[in-house]
C-alpha positions, 0 to 999 in steps of 0.5 A: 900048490899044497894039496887042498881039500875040496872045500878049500879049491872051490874056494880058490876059484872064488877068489880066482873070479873075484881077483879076475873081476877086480882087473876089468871093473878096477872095483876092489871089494873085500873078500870075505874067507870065514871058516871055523878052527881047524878048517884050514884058513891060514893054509888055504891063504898061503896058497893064494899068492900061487892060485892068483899068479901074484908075487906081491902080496902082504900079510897084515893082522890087528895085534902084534901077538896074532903076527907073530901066529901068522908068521909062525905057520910059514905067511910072510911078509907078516905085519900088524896092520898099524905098523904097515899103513900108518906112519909115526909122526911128532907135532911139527908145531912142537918140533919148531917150538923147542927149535926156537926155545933151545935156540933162545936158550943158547943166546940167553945162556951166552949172554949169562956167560959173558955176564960171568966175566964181568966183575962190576955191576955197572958193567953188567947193567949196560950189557943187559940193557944194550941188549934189551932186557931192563934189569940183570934180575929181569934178564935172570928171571927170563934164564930161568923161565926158558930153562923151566920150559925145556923138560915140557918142550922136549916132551911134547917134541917127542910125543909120537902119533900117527898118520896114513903112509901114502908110500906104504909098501901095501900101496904098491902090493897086489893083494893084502890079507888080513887075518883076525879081523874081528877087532877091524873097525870101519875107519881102520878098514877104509885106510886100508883099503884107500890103497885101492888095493884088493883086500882078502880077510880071513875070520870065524863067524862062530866067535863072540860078535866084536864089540867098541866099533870092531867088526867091519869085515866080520859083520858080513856074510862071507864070499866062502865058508869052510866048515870041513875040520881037517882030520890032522887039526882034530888031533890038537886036543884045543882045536878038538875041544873048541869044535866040541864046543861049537857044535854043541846044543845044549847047555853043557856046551860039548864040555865033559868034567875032565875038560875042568880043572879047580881055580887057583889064582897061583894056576892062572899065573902059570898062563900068557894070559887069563880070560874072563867074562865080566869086569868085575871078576877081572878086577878081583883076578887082578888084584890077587895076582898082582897081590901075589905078586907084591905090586902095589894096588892100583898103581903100574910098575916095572913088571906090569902088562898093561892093555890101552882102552881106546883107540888114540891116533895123537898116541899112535896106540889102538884099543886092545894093544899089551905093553909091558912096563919096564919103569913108571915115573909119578905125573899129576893126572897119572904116572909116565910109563917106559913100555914095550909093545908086542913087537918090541917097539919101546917109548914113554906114554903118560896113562891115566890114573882112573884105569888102574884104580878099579872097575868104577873108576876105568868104567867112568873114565872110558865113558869120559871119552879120556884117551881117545885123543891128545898125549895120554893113554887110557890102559888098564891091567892085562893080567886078566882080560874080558874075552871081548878084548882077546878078539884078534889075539892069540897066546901060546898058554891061555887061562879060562875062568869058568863064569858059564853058569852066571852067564846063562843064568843072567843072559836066559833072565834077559833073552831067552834060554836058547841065545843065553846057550848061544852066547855062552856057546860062542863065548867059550868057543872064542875063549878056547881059540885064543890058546895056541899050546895050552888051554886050561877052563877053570872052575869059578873062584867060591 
């Protein structure tokens, strides 16, 4: 096993009692892991298979982006949690409607064919009539009709939701673990654990509380807390400026003037992903990359990250979930874009118009209840993000727009001096975690 500190072990005898109370009560109770970053925590689970003598035990994170950290810091098998429990599924009802349609169509075709051999009127009447039709200009129009209905038939057909896998290969493990599970809401946490297999999670009490239902595991307190920052994490300046951060009491949140650079929106765009504290300066970061850029305003095309708004199980999409847009076609309510998610899965998901079209506009839709069911998505842009929604993801380079002062400002005003330095606090401290490579805090635009 690697050589853990002190803090980690007395960990792993926790969960050694934990794991060993589970086998005689058959009561799987989360474990709860915290620790703040550089603590150690993705070490320490990877040691957990070998503590507990398991050979089966899998992996599982809420985005795609956080899969791909995991699996990079040598965890496997690594999945999101989506991919592992839940199974894509068409409606059945739709499958059978345009089986039945296709199987109309070929007889009506068939007979518009034998039509065609025929050079008399007289002829083509009886053979319509004899087979049911009053007229050929009825038998026509019923062609037409069928042939009409195809495109939506055969959309429908394809439109993927999901559904619990009861033969997932989690069902059969001896151990999941879950890292980032801050976005992790109640419902996502008891198909889970409907496995009836024990369950370990990993996350960081010191991060921004999770908003839209997240939280399930994280709004607890933990089994074990790591607190101990490693001598070898202090050594990446992020891990060393997010723990300055943290451990800040004042207002200057542990940041000195060369932790800061100007804002420039040419800058942001150099980053996997920019991050901000209100809407309203997302969309004015949005709309001047995107300008850069030479997109047209508030409609997605090839090029675009998108980011879906709202859990949607009839899509098989999840609040928070990138895509990249690799072509958009023009639809009624909004446009039909070809994306590919975080794990390079490609399909075709009509969106709504509203979140594209400013921060008025994916305010209402979303208090609409739009995209919460049914066979289209409500996304938005991604170029720049609220910290809220970077919640379980992380990026290789990560842009930093430096709202703290409003922040505090609007925050003291409401509740007091020392949460508004509470929540900057933990805001910055989320912020700055999210950057895996490259962190940069830029001063506000103006």
């Amino acid at each position: 096993m690697t050589d853990l500190s002190a803090q980690q072990l007395a960990g792993i005898q926790k969960i050694q009692a934990w794991y060993r109370d589970i086998q005689l009560t058959g009561y799987p109770r989360p474990f709860r892991l915290f620790g703040y970053a550089g603590t150690g925590k993705t070490t320490m689970a990877k040691s957990i298979p070998e503590a507990l003598g398991l050979r089966n035990v899998v992996y599982g994170t809420y985005t795609g982006k956080a899969a791909h950290v995991l699996r990079s810091k040598g965890a496997g098998p690594v999945s999101t949690i989506h991919s592992a429990i839940y199974l894509p599924t068409t409606s059945r009802e739709a499958r059978e409607a345009l089986e039945d349609a296709r199987q109309e169509l070929a007889e009506l075709e068939g007979t518009a064919a034998e039509l065609s051999t025929l050079k008399h009127d007289v002829a083509k009447h009886a053979l319509v009539t004899g087979l049911g039709w009053a007229s050929v200009v009825e038998f026509a129009g019923a062609l037409d009709e069928v042939r009409e209905r195809m495109p939506a038939l055969e959309a429908a057909a394809r439109q993927v939701g999901w559904e619990l896998n009861p033969e997932s290969e989690w069902a059969y493990a001896d151990l999941i673990i879950l890292d980032e599970v801050s976005m992790v809401n109640g419902e996502l946490a008891r198909d889970v654990e409907s496995f009836g297999v024990p369950v370990l999670v990993l996350g960081d009490p010191a991060q921004l509380p999770p908003v839209e239902g997240g939280g399930y595991y994280i709004n607890a307190q933990p089994d074990h807390l790591l607190t101990e920052i490693h001598r070898s994490a202090l050594d990446n300046p992020i891990t060393a400026l997010a723990t300055r951060i943290r451990e800040s009491t004042g207002p200057a949140l542990g940041l000195t003037p060369n932790d800061k650079i100007g804002w420039s929106v040419r800058h942001a765009m150099q980053h996997d992903q920019v991050l901000v504290w209100t809407n309203k300066r997302r969309w004015s970061l949005i709309n001047g990359i995107r300008k850069v850029k030479g997109f047209p305003a508030g409609v997605p095309v090839a090029g675009d990250r998108v980011m879906c708004l709202t859990n949607n199980r009839d899509l098989a999409v999840f609040n928070g979930q990138q895509f990249d847009v690799l072509a958009s076609a023009d639809g009624a309510l909004g446009p039909t874009l070809t994306l590919k998610d975080e794990e390079g899965v490609t399909r075709d998901i009509a969106v709504y118009s509203d979140g594209f079209l400013g921060m008025d506009m994916q305010v209402q839709a979303k208090n609409s209840g739009a995209g919460r069911g049914g066979q289209r998505m409500l996304a938005t842009f991604a170029d720049a993000i609220t910290v809220h929604k970077a919640q379980g993801s992380e990026w290789e380079s990560v842009y930093v727009v430096d709202d703290l002062a409003a922040m505090m400002s609007a925050t003291a005003k409401k509740e007091g001096r020392e949460r508004a330095i509470r929540q900057a606090r933990q805001w910055l401290y989320t912020a700055s975690t999210r950057a895996r490579q490259t962190l940069t805090i830029a001063g506000r635009q103006g």
